[in-house]
C-alpha positions in Angstrom: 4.1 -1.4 -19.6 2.2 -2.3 -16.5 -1.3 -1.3 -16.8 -3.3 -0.2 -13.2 -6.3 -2.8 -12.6 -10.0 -2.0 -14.3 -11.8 0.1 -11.4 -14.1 2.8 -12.0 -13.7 6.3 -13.1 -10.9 7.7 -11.8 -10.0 11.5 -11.1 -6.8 11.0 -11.4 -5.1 10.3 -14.9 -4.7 6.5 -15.8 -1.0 6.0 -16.4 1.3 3.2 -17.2 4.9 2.9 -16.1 7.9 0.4 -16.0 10.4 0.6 -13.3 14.0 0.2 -15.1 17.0 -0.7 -13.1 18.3 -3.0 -10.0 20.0 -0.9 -7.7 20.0 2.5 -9.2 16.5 2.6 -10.6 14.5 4.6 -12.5 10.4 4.8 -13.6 9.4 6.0 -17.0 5.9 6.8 -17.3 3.9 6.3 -20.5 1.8 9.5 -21.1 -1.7 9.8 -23.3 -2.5 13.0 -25.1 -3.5 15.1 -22.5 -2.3 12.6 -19.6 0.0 14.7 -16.7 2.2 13.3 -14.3 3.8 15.5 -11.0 7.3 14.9 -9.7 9.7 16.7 -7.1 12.2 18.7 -7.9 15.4 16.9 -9.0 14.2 13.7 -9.6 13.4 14.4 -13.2 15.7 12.0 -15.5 14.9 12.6 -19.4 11.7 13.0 -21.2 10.5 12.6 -25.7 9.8 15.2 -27.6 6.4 17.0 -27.3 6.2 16.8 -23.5 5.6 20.5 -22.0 6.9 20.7 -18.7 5.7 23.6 -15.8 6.5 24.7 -12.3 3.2 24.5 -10.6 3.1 25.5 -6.6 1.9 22.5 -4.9 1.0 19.5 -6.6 -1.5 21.5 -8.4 -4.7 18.9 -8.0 -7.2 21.1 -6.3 -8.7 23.5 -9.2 -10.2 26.5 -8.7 -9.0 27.3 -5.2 -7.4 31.0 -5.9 -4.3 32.2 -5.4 -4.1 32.5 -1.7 -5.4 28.7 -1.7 -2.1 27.5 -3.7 0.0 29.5 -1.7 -0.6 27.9 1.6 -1.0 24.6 0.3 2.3 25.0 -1.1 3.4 26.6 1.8 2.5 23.5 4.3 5.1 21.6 2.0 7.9 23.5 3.5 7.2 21.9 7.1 8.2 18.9 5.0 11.4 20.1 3.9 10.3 20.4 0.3 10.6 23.0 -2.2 7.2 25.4 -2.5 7.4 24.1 -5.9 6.6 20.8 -8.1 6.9 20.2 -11.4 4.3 19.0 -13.5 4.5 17.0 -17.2 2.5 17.0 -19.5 1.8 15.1 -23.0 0.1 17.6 -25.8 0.5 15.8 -28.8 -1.0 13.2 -30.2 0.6 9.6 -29.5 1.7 8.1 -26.5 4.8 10.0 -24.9 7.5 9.1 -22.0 9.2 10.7 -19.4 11.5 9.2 -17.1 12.2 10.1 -13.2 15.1 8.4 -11.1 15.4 7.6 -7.2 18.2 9.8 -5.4 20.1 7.0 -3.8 20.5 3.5 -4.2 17.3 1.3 -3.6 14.3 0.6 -4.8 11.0 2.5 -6.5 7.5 1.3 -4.9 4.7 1.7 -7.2 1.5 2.4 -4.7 -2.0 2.7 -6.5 -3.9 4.8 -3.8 -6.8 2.8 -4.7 -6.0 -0.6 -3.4 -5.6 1.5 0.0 -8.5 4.0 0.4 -7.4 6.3 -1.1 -4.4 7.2 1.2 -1.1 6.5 2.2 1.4 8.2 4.7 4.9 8.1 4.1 8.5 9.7 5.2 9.1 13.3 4.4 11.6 12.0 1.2 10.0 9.2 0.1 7.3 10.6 -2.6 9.4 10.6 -6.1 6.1 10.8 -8.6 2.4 10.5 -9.2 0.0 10.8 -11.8 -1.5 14.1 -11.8 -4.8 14.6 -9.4 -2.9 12.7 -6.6 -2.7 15.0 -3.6 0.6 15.3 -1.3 0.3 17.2 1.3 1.1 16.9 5.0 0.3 14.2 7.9 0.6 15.6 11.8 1.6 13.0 14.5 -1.0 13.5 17.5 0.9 11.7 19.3 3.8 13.3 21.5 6.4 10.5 22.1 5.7 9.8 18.4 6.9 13.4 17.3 10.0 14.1 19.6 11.6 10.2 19.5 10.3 8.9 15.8 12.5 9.9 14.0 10.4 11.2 11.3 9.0 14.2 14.1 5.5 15.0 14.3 5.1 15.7 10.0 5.3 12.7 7.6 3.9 13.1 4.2 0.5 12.0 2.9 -0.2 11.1 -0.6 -4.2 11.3 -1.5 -6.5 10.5 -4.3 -7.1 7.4 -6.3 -4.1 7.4 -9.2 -0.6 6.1 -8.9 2.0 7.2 -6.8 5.6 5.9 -6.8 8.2 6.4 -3.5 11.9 5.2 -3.3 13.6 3.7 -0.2 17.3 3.5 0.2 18.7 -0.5 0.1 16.0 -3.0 -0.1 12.4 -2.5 0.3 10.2 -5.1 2.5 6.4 -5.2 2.2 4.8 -6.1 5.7 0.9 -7.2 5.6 -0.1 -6.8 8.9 -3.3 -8.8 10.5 -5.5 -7.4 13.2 -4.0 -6.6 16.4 -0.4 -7.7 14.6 2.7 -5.8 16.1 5.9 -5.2 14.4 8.7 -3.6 16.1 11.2 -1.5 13.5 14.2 0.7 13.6 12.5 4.2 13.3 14.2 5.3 10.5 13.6 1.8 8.3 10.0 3.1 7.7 9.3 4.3 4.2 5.3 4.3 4.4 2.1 2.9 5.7 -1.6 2.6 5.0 -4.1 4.9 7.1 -4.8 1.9 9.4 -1.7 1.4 10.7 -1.4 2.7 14.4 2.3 3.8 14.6 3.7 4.8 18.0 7.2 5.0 19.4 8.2 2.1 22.3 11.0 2.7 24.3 13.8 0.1 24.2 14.1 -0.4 27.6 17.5 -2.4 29.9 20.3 -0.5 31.2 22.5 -2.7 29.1 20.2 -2.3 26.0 20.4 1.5 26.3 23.8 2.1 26.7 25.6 -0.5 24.8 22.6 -2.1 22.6 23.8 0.8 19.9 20.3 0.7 18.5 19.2 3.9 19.8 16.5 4.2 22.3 13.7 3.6 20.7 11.5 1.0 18.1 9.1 2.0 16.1 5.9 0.2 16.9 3.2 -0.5 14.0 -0.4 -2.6 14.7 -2.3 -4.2 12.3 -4.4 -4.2 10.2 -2.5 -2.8 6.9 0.4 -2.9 4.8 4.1 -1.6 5.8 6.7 -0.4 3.4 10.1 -0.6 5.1 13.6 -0.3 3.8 17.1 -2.0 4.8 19.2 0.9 4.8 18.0 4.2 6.0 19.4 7.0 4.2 21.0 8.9 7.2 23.3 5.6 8.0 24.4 5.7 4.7 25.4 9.0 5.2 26.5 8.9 8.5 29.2 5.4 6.8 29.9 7.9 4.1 31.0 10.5 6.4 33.0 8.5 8.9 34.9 7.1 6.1 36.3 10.3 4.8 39.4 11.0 5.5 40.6 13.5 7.7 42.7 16.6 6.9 41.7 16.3 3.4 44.1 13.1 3.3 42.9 11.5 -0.2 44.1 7.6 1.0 41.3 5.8 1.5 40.5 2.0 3.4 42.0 0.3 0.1 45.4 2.0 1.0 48.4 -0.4 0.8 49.6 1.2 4.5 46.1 2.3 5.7 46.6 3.6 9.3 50.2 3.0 9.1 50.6 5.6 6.3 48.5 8.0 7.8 50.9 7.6 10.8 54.3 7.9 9.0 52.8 11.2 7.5 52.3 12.6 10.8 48.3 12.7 10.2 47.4 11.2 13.2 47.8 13.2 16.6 47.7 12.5 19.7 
């Protein structure tokens, strides 16, 4: 198990992990007595004996903020496309205990110990998989206008708060940017899975007649100044999808690419029409 680095108190709960897999991974967590972790719903994977397990609105790591309070913090989740709900974990025996959570898609898991980076991080709206419980994830508005209508992402990413461990997944492989002072880097909006507070992120447009109409690259980069750290990944999730369903075949035709005739067959049988 990977242990986090010796800071001070935390508020947070202290928890180790060890990410399993290459391209289909998973994280178990290594739970204390009394040690909680939060995750979304559907990425939970397995879990031992003696773990109790509750649906909690919100991430549940402000106490004592009433009922109304959970309800529209658990309502601002929505604008993310997330469920009102989260589900919590928790260890009540004695012993150490694990419970396991896997990524969605194909990719990679991203440990991020809010600590290292003040105590925030901003990421994609689908990115956040787990966290030790106490971390805050709530909601991050884009004041900036190009920024929200061309991004990709719109004008609400995801914010994960506190000073515990988080963990997010990106779809193919992930690359880890360090970014200097006054440093720009120029991305395909929707190869961002996160980025540190001090990131300035804006939206650039492309620019060229040729690059606009037959670049195929859309019509605009993402733009992201140092200084901080950049988590961006190879294959966005929506190309995959968008492959996926432009490979399908049509009519309900179940001969795929690997077919001995291919188009030829799909000729003879009268599927395609002019």
């Amino acid at each position: 198990m990977e242990r986090l680095p010796d800071f001070s108190e935390r508020n947070a709960h202290e928890i180790d992990y060890r990410i399993y897999g290459e391209e289909m991974q998973y994280v178990e967590i290594e739970l204390d007595p009394d040690e909680g972790v939060i995750a979304e719903s559907g990425s939970f994977m397995m879990m031992d004996d003696g773990i109790k397990m509750e649906t909690i609105f919100g991430d549940g790591s402000k106490k004592d903020q009433g009922f109304l309070g959970k309800i529209l913090g658990a309502g601002k989740r929505i604008l993310t496309g997330e469920s009102l709900f989260m589900i919590a974990f928790y260890n009540n025996l004695t012993g150490k205990r694990n419970v396991s959570f896997a990524s969605p898609y194909p990719g990679k898991i991203t440990p991020i110990d809010l600590l290292e980076y003040n105590g925030k991080f901003i990421c994609q709206k689908d990115a956040f998989l787990c966290a030790a419980k106490g971390v805050s994830v709530g909601i991050e508005f884009s004041k900036k206008l190009g920024r929200g209508l061309f991004g990709g992402e719109g004008f609400i990413m995801q914010k994960l708060e506190g000073d515990g461990m988080a963990f997010v997944h990106a779809c193919g492989t992930t690359a880890k940017r360090v970014l200097a002072p006054g440093e720009i880097l120029r991305v395909d909006t929707g190869c961002i899975v996160g980025f540190t507070q001090d990131v300035d992120y804006d939206i650039e447009f492309i620019g060229g007649f040729k690059n606009t109409i037959f670049g195929g690259e859309g019509l605009f980069f993402a733009k992201l100044q140092g200084p901080g750290t950049v988590y961006l990944q190879s294959l966005p999730f929506s190309r995959l999808a968008g492959r996926v369903l432009k490979s399908l075949p049509r009519g309900g035709n179940s001969k795929g690419e690997g077919s001995i005739l291919g188009g030829l067959g799909d000729l003879l049988d009268g599927d395609n029409r002019f």
